[in-house]
C-alpha positions as a Markdown table, in Angstrom:
| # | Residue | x | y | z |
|---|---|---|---|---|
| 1 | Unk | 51.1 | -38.1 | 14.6 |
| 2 | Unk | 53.9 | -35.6 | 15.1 |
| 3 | Unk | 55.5 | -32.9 | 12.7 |
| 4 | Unk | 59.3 | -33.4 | 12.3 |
| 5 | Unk | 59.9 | -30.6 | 14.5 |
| 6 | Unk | 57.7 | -32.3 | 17.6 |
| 7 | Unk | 54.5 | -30.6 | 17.1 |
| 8 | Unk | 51.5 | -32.7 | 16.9 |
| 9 | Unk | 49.3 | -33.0 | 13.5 |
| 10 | Unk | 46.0 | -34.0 | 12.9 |
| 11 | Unk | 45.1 | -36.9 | 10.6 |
| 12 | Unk | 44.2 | -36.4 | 7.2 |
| 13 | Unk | 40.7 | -37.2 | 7.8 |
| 14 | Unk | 40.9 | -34.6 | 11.2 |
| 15 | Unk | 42.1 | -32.0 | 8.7 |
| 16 | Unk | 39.4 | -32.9 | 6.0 |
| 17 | Unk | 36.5 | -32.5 | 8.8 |
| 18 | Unk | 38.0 | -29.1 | 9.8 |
| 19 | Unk | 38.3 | -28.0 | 6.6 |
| 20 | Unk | 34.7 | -28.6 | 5.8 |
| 21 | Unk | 33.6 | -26.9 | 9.0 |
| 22 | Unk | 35.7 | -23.8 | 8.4 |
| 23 | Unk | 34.0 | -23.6 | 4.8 |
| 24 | Unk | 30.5 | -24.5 | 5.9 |
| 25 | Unk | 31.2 | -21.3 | 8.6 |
| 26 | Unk | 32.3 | -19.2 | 5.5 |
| 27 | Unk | 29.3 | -20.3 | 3.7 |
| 28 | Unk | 26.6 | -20.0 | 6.2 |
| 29 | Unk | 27.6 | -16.2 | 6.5 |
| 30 | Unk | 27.1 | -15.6 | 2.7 |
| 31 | Unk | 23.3 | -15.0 | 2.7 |
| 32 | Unk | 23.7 | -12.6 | 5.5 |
| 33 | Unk | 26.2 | -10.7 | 4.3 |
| 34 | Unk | 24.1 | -10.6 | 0.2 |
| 35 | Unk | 21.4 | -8.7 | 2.0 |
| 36 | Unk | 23.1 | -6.6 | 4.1 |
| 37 | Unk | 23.0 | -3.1 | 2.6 |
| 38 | Unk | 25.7 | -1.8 | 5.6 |
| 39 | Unk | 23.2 | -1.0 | 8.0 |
| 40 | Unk | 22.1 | -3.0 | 11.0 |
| 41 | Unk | 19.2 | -4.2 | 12.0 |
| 42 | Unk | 16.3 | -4.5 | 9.9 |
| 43 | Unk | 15.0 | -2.4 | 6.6 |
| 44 | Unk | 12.6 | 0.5 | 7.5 |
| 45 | Unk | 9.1 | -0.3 | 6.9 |
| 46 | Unk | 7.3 | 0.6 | 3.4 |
| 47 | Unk | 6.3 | 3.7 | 3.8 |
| 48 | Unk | 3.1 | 3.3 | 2.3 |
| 49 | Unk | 1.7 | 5.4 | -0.3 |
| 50 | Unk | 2.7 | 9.1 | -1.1 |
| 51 | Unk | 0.5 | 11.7 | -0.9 |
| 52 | Unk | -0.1 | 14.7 | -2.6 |
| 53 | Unk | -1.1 | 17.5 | -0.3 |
| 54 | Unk | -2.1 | 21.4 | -0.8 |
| 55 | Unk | -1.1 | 23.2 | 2.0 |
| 56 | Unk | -2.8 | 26.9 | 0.1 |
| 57 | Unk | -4.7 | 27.1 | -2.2 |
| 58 | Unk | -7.2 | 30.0 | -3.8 |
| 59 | Unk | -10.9 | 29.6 | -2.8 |
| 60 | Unk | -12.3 | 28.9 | -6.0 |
| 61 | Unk | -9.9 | 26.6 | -7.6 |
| 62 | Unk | -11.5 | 24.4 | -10.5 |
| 63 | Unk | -8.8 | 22.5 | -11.2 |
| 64 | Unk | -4.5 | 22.3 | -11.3 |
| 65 | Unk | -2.2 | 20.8 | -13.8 |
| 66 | Unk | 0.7 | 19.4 | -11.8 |
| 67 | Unk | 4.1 | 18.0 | -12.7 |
| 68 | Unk | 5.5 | 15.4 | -10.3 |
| 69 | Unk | 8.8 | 13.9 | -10.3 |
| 70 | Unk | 10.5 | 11.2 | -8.8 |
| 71 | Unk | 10.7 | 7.4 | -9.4 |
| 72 | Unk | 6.4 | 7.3 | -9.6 |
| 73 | Unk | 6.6 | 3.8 | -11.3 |
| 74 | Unk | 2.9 | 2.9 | -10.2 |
| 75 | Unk | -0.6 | 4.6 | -10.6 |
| 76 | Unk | -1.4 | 7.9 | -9.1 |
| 77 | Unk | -5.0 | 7.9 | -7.5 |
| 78 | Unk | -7.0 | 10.9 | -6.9 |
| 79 | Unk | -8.0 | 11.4 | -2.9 |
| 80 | Unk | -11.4 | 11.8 | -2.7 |
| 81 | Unk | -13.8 | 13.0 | -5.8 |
| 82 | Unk | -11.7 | 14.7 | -7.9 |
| 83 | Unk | -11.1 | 13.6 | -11.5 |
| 84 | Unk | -7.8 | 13.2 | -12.7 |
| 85 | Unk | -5.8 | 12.4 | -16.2 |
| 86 | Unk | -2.2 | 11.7 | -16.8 |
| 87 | Unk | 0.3 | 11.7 | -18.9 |
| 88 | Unk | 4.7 | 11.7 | -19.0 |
| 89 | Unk | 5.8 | 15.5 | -19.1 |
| 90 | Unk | 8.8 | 16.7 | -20.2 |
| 91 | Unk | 10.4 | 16.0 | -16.4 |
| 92 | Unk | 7.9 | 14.2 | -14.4 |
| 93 | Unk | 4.5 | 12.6 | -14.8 |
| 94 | Unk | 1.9 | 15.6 | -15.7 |
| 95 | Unk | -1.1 | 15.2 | -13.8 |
| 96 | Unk | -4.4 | 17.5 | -14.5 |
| 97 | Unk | -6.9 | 17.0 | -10.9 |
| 98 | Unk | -10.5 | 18.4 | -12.0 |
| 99 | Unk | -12.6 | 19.2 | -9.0 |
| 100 | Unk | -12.9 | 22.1 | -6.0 |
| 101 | Unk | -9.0 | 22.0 | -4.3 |
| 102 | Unk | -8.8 | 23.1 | -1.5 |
| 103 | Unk | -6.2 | 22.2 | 1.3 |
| 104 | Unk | -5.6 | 18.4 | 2.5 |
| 105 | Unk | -4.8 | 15.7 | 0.1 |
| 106 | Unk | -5.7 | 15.4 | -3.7 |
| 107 | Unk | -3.4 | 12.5 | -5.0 |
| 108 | Unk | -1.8 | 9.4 | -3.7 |
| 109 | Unk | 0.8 | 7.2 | -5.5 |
| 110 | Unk | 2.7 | 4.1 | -4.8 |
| 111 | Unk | 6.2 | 5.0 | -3.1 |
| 112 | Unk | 8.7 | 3.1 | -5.9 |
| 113 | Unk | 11.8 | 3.8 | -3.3 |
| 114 | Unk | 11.7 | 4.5 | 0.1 |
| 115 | Unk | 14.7 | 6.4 | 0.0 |
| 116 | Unk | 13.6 | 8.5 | -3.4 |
| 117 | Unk | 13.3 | 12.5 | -3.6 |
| 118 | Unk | 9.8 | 13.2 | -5.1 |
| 119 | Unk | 8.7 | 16.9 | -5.8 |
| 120 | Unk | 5.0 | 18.3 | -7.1 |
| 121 | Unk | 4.8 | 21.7 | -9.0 |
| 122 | Unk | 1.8 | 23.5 | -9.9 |
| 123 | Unk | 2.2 | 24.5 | -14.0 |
| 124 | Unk | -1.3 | 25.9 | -14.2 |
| 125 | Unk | -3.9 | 26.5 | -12.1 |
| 126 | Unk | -7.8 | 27.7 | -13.4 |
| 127 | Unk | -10.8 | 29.0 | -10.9 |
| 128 | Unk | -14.2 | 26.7 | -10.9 |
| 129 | Unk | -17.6 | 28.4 | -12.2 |
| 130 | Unk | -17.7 | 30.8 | -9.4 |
| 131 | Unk | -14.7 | 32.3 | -10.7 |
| 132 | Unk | -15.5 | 32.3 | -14.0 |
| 133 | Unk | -12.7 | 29.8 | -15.3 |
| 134 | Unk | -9.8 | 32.2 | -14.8 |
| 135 | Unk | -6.3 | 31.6 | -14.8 |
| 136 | Unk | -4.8 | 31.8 | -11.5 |
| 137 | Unk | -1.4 | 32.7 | -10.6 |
| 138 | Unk | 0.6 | 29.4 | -9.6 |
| 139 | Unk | 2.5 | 31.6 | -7.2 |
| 140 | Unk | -0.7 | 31.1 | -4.7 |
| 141 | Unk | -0.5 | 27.6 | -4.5 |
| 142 | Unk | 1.6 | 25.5 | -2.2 |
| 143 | Unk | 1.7 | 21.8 | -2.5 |
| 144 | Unk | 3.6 | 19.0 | -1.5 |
| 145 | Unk | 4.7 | 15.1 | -1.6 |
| 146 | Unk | 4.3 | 13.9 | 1.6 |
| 147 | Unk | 5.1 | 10.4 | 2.8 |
């Protein structure tokens, strides 16, 4: 066939089948571009579990109260022996860890998003029976949310 100013045209059926193809094209790139959050290549790997590590710590520490926040959507585990009890806080998940700390890891938790800022805080810290059960400054502790 040929348009009235000489150029040639396809059949109707010729331009059905390439109209199909073009949208199948458009379609097959749908899924690809749904799950594409911008980045190439593909998503990091789970980073596992987050720990919960003292980094200093007094000698004869009996037990911390600690306050950790961040999207902690799953169960916090202690590392270890310690004994541990939980509860919401007022801005994180309050989490007592009975036992001798010392430095290394006391806690774990599942990481809800890989991307997500978590932070631990010491509100209260108490000596074992060697120190008598004392209050301890929270000033002499240092602890952190490692991935």
């Amino acid at each position: 066939m040929k348009a009235s100013d000489g150029r040639a045209t396809a059949s109707p059926r010729a331009r059905l089948r390439i109209h199909l193809l073009r949208t199948l094209a458009a379609l097959a790139t749908l899924p690809a571009l749904a799950c594409s959050d911008g980045s190439t290549g593909p998503p990091p790997a789970d980073p596992g579990p987050l720990r919960v590590v003292v980094a200093r710590a007094p000698a004869a520490t009996g037990g911390v109260l600690l306050e950790i926040t961040g999207s902690v959507t799953g169960p916090v585990t202690p590392v270890g022996t310690f004994r541990i009890w939980q509860q919401p806080g007022s801005a994180g998940l309050e989490v007592l860890v009975k036992g001798s700390v010392g430095t290394g890891p006391i806690l774990q938790f599942p990481a809800a998003d890989r991307n997500g800022v978590y932070s631990v805080r010491v509100l209260d810290a108490a000596a074992g029976a060697p120190g008598g059960y004392a209050r301890q400054p929270t000033s002499e502790y240092d602890v952190t949310v490692q991935r």
